[in-house]
N, C-alpha and C positions, 0 to 999 in steps of 0.2 A: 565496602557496602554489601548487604549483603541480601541478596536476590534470589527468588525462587521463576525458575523458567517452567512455563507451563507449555508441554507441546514437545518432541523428541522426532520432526519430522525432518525434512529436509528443512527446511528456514531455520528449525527449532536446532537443528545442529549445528548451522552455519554458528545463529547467534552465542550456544555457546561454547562454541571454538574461539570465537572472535571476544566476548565477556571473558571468557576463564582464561584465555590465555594472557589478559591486558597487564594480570597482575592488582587491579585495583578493586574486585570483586567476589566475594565469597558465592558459586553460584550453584546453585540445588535444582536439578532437572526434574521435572517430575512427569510421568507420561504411563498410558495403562497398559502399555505394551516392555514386558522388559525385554523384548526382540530390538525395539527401535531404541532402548535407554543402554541398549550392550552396543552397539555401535558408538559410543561416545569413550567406548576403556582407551586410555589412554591420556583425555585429556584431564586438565586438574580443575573438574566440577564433580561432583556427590550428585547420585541417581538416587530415585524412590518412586518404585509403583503407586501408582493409585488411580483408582478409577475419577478420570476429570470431567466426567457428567455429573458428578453426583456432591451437591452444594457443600455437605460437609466434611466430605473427605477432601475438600479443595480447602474448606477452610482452617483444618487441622493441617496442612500443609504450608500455609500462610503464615499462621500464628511465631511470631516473635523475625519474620521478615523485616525488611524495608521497602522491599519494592518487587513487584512480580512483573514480568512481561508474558501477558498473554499469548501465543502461540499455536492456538488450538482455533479449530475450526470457526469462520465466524458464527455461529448457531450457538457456540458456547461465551461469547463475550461476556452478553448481560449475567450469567451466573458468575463470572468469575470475576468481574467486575463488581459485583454485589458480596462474592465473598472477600475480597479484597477493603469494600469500604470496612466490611465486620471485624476481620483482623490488623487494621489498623494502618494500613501498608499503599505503597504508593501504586501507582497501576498503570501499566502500560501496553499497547496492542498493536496489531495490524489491521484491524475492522474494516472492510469496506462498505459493511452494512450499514444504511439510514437509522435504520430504527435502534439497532445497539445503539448506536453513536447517541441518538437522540437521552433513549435508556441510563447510558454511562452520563450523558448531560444532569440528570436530574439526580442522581446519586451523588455527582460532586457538589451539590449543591451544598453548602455550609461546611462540607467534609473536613477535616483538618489534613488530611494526606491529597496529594495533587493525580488528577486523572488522567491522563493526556493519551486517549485511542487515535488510530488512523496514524501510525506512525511508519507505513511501509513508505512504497513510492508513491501508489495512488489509491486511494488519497497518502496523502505524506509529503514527499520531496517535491511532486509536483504543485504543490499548493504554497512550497515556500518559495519557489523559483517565482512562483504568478504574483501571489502576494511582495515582493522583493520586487516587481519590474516593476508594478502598481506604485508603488510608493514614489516615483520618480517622474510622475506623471499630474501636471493641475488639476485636470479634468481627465476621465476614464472614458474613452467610448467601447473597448471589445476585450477581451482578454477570454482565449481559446487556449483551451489545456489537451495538447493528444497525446497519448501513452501508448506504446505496444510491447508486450512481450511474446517476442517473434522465436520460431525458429530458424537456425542460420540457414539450414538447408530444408525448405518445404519439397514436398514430393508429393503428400496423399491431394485429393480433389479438396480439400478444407482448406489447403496451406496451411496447417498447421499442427504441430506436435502438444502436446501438456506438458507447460514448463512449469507451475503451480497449481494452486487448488483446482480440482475440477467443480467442487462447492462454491469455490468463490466465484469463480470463471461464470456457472449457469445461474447463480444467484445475480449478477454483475446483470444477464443478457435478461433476467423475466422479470425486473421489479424496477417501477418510474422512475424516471431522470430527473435531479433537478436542474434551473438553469436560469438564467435571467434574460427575458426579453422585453428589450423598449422599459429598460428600468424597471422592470416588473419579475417579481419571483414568479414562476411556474415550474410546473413537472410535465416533462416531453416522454416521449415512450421510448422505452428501448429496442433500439436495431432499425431505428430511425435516423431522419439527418444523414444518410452516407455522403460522402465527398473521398475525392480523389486529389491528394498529390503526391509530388515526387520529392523525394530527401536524400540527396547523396547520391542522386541515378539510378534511385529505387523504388519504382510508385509501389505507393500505397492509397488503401481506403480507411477510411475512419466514421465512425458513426456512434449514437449512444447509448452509452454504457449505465450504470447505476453505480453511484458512492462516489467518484474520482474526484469530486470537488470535493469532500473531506467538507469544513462549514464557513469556506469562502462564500457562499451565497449568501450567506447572514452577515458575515462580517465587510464585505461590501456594498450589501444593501444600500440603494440612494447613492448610492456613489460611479456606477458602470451602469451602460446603457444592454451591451451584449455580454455575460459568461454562461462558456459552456463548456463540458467536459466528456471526448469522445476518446472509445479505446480504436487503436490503430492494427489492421489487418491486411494483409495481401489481398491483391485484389478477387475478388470471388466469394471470400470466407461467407460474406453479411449475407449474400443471395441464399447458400444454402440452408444457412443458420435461422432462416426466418423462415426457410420450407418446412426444416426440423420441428420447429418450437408454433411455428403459427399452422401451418398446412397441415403436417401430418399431427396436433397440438397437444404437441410434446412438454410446453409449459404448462399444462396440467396432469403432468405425470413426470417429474425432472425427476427423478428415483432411476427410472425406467432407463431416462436420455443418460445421466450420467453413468448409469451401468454399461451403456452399449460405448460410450466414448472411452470410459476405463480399460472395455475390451480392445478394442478395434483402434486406437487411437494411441501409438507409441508417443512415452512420454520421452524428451532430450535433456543430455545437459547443453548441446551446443546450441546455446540461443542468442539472441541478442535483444538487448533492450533499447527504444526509442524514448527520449523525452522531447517534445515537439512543444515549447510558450509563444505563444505572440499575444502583446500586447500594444494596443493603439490607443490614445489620446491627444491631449493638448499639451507642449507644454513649449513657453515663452511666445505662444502665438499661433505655434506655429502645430498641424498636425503633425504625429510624429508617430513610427513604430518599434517596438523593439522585438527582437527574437532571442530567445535562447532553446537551443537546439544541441542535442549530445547522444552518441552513441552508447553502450557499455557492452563490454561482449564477455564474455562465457571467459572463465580462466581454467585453462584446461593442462594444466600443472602432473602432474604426474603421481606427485605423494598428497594434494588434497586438492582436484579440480573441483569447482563450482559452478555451478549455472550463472549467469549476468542477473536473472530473478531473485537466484537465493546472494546473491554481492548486494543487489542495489534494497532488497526488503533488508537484510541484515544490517544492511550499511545504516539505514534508514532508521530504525528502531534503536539500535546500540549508540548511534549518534544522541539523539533524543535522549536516553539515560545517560550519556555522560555530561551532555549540556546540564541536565539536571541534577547532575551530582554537584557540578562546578558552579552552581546557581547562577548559571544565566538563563534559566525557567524560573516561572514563576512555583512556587515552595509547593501550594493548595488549589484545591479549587480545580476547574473543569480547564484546561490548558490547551488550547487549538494548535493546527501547523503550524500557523503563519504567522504565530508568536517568535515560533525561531526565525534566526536573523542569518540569509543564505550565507555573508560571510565568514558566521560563527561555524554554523555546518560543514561547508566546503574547507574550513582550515581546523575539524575535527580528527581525532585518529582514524577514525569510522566513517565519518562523511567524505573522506579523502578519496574513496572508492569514485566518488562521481568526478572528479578532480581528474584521477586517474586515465581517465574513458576521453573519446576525441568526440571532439569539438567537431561540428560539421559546418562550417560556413559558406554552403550553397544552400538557398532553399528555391524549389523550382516550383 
């Protein structure tokens, strides 16, 4: 199959280490930095500059593909996603953005080639574990999705290092939430909702985020009474994040905030990732809850360590295209998470990475 990767950053290498090396994939990098496309010499994919702001130098890069996996900032989805429907080619991303998402929704519309955004972990993996507990369930009363992408070791007064986008990360904290309360769709604010608990003898806070439902809210409509979806932090981060962005107000200047956190704010590989599900309803009578709950941590290997962000987004997305090469996705059309089916995932070459990671069976 043969795929064009947009994007040559950390995720953007993971993917295609993980693509090019599967053997099943012809894969074309494409990125405007040849600084970040010379770090790839060695593996067996084909490089090509180009600037990937600029709609038709993406769409000449397209042209005579199969399928591209987006990689580049969310700010660029909707273009690349749009030049994607024009060259004919299937399209796939990590977007945690509402509005792309929504964007890429109307583009698939009638398309003959299939769209499927939001394919990291959140939105992504977490949306197939929720949707997957849901289905087991008569009736739905709550289903809580928390995600964190922690560092192993915090030290600064934030708790926290940059283990991905610092775009997506302040895009995630300054634009509405959605959510469902008392069966009802609404949008909550973000850096609202905090709660504290503990996982594994480790408190945590959690509060909300924007995008991590991916379009569970739509496709459970009428069916759950409570969803919501909160990113998870050490305890402290949300107090000062909300002095940052509302006090001193920083989210109307995020240019500003992300330049001071790019300074001041060392980024890790040694992180760890949380996926925290519970879902509650009815079923045979009787209330009932389930949890799934999993670690993932950083592989820190010696000839090619990775972050547990750049394992579980890579994992995540290269999954999603090989389910879809093997057609268990649907061919066209606009293609949500929670179409795939968590046992197909978890017993993928690529979704194995979650497989991998421990199990936590305390929750406090």
């Amino acid at each position: 199959m043969q795929i064009t990767l947009l994007g040559a950053g950390h995720i953007g290498q993971t993917i295609a280490r993980l693509l090019g090396e599967s053997g099943d994939y012809e894969v074309t990098v494409v990125d405007r930095s040849p600084e970040a496309l010379a770090r790839l010499a060695g593996l067996p994919v084909k490089t090509r500059v180009a600037e990937t702001a600029d709609p038709q130098a993406l769409l000449a890069t397209l042209r005579g593909q199969q399928a591209v996996v987006n990689a580049l900032p969310y700010h660029l989805a909707t273009t690349a996603a749009t030049a994607a429907r024009e060259a004919g080619c299937h399209y796939f991303d990590l977007t945690e953005d509402v509005a792309a998402t929504r964007a890429i929704h109307a583009l698939a519309e009638g398309a003959p080639t299939a769209f499927m955004p939001q394919c990291g972990l959140a939105p992504g993996f977490i949306g197939i574990v929720a949707h997957h507990l849901a289905q087991s369930f008569d009736t739905l009363q709550e289903v809580k999705m928390r995600v964190g992408a922690l560092p192993a070791f915090p030290t600064n007064a934030l708790k926290y290092n940059l283990t991905w986008s610092v775009d997506g990360l302040i895009n995630e904290y300054c634009h509405p939430c959605e959510a469902i309360r008392g069966g009802k769709n609404i949008e909550v604010l973000p850096l609202e909702g905090l709660e504290h608990f503990s996982l594994d003898g480790t408190e945590y806070e959690a509060f909300n985020t924007s995008g991590g439902l991916g379009t569970l809210c739509e496709t459970l409509a009428g069916r759950v009474q409570t969803l919501d979806y909160k990113s998870v932090r050490y305890p402290g981060h949300q107090a000062l994040m909300k002095m940052l962005l509302e006090e001193l107000q920083l989210n109307q200047d995020t240019e500003t905030l992300k330049a001071i956190m790019r300074k001041s704010i060392p980024s890790t590989m040694q992180d760890v990732v949380l996926v925290f599900v519970t879902v509650s309803g009815m079923r045979g009578g009787a209330l009932v809850q389930e949890v799934f709950a999993r670690k993932i941590f950083a592989d820190r290997s010696e000839s090619h360590p990775l972050s547990a962000i750049q394992i579980t987004t890579a994992a995540g997305v290269c999954a999603a295209v090989d389910l879809f090469r093997e057609g268990k996705l649907p061919q066209r059309g606009f293609v949500r998470q929670e179409e795939v089916a968590l046992p197909d995932f978890l017993a993928n070459r690529f979704g194995a990475a979650y497989q991998q990671s421990r199990q936590v069976e305390s929750i406090g």
